[in-house]
MDAnalysis code that builds the backbone (N, CA, C; Angstrom):
import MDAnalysis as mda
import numpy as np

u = mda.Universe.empty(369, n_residues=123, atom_resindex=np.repeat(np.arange(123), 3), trajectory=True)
u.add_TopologyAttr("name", ["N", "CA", "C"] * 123)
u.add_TopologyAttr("resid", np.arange(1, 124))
u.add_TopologyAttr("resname", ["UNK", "UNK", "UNK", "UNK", "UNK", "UNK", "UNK", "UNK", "UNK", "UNK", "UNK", "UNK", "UNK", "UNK", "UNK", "UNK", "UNK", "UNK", "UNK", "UNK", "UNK", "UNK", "UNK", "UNK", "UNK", "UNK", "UNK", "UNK", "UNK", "UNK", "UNK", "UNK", "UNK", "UNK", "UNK", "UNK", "UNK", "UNK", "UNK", "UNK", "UNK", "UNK", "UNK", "UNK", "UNK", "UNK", "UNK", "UNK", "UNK", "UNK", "UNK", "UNK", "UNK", "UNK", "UNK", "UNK", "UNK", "UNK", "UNK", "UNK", "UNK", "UNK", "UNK", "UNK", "UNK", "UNK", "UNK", "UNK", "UNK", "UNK", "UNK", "UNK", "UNK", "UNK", "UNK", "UNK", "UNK", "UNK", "UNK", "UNK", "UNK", "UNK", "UNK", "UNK", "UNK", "UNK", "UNK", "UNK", "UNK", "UNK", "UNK", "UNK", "UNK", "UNK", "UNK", "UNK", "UNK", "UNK", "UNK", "UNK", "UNK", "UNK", "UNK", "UNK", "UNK", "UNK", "UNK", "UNK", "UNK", "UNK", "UNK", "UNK", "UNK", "UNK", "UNK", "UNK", "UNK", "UNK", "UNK", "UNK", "UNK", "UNK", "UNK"])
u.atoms.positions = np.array([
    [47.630, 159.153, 89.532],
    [46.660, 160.047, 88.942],
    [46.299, 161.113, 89.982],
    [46.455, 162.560, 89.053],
    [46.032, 163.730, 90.468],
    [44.592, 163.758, 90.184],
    [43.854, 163.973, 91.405],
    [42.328, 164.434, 91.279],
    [42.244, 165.681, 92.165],
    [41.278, 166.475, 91.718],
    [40.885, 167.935, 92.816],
    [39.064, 167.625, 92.770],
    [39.102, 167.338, 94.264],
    [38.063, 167.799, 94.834],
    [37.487, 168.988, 94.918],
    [36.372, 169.480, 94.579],
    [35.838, 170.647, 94.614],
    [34.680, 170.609, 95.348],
    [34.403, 170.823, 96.768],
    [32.916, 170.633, 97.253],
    [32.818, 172.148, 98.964],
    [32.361, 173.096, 98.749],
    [32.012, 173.796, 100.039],
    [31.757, 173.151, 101.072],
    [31.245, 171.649, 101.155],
    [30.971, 171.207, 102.161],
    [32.621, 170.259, 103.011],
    [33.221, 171.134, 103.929],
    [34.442, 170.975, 104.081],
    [35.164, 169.405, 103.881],
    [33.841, 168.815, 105.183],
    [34.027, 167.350, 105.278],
    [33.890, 166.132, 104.501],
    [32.785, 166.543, 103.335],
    [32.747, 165.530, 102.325],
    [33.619, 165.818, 101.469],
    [34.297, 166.945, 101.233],
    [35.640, 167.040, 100.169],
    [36.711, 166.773, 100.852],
    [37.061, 166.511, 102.039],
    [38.204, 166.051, 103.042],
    [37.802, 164.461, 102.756],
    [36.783, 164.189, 103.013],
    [36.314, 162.994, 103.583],
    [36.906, 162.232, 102.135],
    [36.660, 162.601, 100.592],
    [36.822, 161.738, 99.936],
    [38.347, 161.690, 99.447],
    [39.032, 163.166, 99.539],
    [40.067, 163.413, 99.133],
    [41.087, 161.800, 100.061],
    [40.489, 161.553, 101.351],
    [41.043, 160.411, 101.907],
    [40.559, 159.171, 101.399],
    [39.538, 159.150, 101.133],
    [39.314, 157.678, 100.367],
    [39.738, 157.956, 99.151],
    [40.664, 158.484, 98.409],
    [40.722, 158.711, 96.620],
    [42.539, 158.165, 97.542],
    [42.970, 159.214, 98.291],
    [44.345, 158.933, 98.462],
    [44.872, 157.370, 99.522],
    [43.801, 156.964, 100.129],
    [43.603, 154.934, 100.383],
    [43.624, 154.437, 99.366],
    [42.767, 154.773, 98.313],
    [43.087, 154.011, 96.912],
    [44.428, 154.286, 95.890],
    [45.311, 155.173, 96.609],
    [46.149, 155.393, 95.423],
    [46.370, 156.583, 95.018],
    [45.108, 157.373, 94.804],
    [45.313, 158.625, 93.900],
    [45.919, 159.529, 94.490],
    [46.359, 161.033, 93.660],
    [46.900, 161.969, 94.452],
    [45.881, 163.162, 94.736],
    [45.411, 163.322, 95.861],
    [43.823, 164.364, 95.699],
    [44.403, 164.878, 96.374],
    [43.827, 166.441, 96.224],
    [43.992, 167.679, 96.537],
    [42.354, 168.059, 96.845],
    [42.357, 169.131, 97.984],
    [40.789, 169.675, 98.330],
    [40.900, 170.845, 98.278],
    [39.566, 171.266, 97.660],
    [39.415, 172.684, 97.580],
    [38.331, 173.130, 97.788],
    [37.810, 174.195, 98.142],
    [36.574, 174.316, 99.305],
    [35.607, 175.490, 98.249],
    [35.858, 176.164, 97.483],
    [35.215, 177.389, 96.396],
    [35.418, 177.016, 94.710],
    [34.868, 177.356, 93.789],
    [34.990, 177.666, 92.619],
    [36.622, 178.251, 92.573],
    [36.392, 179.545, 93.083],
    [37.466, 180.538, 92.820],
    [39.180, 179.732, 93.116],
    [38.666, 178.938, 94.244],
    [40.135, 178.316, 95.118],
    [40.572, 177.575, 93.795],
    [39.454, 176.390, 92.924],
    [39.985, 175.253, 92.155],
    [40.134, 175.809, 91.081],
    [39.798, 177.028, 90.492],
    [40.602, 177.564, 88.862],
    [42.020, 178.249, 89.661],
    [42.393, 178.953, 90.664],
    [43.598, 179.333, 91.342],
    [44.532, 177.754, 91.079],
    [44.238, 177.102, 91.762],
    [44.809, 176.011, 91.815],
    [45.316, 175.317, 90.175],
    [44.196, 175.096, 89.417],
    [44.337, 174.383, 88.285],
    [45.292, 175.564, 87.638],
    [45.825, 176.466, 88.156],
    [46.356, 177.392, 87.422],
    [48.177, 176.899, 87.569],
    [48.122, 176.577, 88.821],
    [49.278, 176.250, 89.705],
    [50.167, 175.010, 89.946],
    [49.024, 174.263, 89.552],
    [49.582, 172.745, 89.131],
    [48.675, 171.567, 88.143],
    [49.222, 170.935, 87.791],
    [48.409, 169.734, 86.893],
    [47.296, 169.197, 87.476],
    [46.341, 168.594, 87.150],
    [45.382, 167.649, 87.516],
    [45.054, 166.513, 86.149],
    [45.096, 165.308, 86.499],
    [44.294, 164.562, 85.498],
    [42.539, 164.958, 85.397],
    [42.113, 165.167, 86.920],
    [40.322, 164.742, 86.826],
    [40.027, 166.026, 88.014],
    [38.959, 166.424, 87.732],
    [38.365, 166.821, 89.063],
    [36.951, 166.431, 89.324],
    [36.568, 166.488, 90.655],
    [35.482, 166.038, 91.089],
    [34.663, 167.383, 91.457],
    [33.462, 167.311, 90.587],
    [33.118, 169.345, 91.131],
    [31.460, 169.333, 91.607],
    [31.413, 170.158, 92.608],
    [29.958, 170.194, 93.016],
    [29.101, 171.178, 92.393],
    [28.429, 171.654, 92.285],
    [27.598, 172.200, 91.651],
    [27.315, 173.542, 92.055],
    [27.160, 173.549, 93.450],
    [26.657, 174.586, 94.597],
    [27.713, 175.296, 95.000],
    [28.383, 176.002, 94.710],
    [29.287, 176.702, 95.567],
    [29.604, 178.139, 96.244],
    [29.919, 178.460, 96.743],
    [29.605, 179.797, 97.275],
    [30.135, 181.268, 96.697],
    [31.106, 180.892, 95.573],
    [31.260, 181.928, 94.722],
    [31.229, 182.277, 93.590],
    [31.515, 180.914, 93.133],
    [31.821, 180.813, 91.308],
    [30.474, 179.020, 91.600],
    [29.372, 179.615, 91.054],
    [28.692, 178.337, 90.280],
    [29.318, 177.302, 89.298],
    [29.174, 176.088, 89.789],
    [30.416, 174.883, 89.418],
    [29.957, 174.666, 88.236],
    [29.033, 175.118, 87.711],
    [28.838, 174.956, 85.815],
    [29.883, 176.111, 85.304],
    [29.805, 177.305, 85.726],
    [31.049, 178.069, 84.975],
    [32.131, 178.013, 85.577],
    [32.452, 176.664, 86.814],
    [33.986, 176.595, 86.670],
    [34.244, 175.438, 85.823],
    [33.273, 174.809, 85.436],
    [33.552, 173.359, 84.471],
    [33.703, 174.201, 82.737],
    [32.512, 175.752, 83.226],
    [32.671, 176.568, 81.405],
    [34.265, 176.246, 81.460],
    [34.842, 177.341, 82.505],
    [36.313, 177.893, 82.448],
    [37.665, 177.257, 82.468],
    [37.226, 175.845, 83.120],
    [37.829, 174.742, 83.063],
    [38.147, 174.156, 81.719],
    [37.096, 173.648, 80.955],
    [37.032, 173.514, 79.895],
    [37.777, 174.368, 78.583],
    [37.438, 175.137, 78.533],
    [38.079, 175.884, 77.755],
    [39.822, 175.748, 77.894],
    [39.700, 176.240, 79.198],
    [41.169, 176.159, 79.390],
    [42.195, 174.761, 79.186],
    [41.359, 173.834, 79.833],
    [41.917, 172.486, 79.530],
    [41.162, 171.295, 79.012],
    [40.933, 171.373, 77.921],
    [39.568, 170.643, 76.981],
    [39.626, 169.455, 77.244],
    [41.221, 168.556, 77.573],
    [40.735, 167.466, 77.776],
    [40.860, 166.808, 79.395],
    [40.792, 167.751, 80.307],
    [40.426, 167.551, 81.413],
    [38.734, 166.624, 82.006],
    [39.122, 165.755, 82.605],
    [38.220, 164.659, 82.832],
    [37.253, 164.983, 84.025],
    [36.445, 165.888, 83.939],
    [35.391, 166.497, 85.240],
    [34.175, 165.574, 85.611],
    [34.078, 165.063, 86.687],
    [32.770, 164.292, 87.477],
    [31.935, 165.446, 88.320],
    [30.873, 165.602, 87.902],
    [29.683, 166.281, 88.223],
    [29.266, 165.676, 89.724],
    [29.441, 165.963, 90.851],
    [28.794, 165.186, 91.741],
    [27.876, 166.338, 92.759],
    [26.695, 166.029, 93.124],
    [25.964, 167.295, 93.617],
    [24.600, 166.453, 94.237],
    [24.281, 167.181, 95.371],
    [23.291, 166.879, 96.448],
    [21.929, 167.370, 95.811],
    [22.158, 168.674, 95.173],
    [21.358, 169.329, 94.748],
    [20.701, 169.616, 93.267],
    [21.523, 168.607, 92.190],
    [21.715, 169.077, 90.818],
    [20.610, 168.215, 90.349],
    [19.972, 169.121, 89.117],
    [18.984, 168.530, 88.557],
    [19.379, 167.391, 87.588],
    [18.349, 167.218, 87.028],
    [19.280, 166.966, 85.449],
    [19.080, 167.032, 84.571],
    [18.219, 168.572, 84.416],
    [18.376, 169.678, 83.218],
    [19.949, 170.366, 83.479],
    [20.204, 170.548, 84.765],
    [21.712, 170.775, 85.044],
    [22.799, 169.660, 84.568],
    [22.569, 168.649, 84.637],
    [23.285, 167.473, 84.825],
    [23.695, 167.301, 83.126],
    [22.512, 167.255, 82.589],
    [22.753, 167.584, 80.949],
    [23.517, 168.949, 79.912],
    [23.180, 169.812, 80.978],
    [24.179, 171.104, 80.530],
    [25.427, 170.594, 80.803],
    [25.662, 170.097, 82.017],
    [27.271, 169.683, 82.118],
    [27.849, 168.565, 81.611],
    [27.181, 167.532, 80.914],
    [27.663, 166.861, 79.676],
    [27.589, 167.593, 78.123],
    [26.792, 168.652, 78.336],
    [26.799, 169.059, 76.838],
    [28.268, 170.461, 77.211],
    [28.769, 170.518, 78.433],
    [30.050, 171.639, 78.638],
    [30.934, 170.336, 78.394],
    [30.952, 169.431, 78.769],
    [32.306, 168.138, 78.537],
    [31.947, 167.583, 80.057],
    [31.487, 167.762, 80.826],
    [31.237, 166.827, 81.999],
    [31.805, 165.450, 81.386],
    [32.320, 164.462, 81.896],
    [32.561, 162.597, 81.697],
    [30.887, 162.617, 82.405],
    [30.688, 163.002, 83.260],
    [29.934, 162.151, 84.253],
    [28.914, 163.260, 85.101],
    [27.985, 162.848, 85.945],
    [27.220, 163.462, 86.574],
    [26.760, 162.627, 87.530],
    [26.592, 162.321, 89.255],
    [26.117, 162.063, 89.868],
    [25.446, 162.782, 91.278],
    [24.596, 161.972, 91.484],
    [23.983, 162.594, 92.989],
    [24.660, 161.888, 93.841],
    [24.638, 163.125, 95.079],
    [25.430, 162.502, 96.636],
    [24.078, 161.705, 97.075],
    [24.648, 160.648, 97.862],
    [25.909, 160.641, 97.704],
    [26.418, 159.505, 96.736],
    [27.665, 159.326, 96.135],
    [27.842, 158.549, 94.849],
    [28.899, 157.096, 95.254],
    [28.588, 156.095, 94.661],
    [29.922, 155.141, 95.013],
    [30.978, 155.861, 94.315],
    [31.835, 155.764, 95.574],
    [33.117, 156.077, 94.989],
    [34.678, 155.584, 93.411],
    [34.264, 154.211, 93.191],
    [34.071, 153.383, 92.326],
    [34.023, 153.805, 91.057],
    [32.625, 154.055, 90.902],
    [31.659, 154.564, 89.891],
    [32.213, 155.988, 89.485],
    [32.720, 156.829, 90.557],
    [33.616, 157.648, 90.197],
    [34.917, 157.999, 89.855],
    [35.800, 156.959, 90.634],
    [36.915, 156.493, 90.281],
    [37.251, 156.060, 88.696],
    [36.346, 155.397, 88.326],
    [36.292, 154.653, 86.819],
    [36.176, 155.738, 85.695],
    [35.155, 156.554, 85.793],
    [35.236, 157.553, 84.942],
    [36.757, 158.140, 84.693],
    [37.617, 158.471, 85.660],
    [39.073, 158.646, 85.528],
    [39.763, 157.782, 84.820],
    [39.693, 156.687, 84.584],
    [40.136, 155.104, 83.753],
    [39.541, 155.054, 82.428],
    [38.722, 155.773, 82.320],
    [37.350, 155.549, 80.946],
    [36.831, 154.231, 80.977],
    [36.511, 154.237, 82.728],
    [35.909, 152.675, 82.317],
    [34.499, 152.839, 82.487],
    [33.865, 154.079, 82.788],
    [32.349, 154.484, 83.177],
    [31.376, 153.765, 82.383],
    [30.209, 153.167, 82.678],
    [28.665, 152.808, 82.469],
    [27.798, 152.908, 83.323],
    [26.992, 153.736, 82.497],
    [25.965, 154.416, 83.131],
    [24.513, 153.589, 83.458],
    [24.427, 153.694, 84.700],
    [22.989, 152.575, 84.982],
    [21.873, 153.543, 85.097],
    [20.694, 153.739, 85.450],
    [19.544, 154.069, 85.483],
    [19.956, 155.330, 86.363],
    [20.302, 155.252, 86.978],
    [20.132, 156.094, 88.051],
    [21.151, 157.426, 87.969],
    [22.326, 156.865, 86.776],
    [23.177, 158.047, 87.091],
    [22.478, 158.486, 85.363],
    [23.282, 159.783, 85.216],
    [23.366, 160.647, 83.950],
    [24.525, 160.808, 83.537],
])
């Protein structure tokens, strides 16, 4: 399974892209909005993992543009900063999922499987 990391913060999108590829998966990192629609342009992905905050393209209209483009693309919301009046816009764009950093990795992994349940704490 390919996943794309999407997070400005260099090291936590490095950092997981290595724990996704210890478990198996095939992750790719990408550091902007702008970099991960370039990319999704260029090759396949099953899932991406997208932050919220980013420094060029706001990660709700790369999940709009995403969406559209590939409806049944499997997007995890993960963000330091996201509300969840935000968190609910991006399940009502097709978000699977929404969590705060930092998130078990697991819990995110599964959403890729459709094995996700949601406890108290996530959205």
């Amino acid at each position: 399974m390919k996943i794309m990391i999407v997070d400005d913060e260099k090291k936590i999108a490095d950092a997981m892209t290595e724990r996704l590829r210890i478990r198996g998966f095939d992750a790719a990192a990408v550091y902007s909005g702008r970099s991960a629609l370039q990319l999704l342009r260029k090759e396949t992905f099953d899932g991406i993992v997208l932050d919220l905050r980013l420094p060029d393209i706001d990660g709700i209209e790369v999940l709009k543009r995403t969406m559209k483009e590939y409806p049944k693309m499997k997007v995890v919301i993960l963000s330091g900063h996201g509300t969840d009046q935000e968190f609910q816009r991006c399940l009502k764009r097709g978000a699977k999922a929404c969590f705060h950093k930092p998130a078990n990795l697991s819990k995110i992994t599964n959403v890729f499987y459709d094995g996700y349940m949601k406890d108290d704490k996530d959205i």
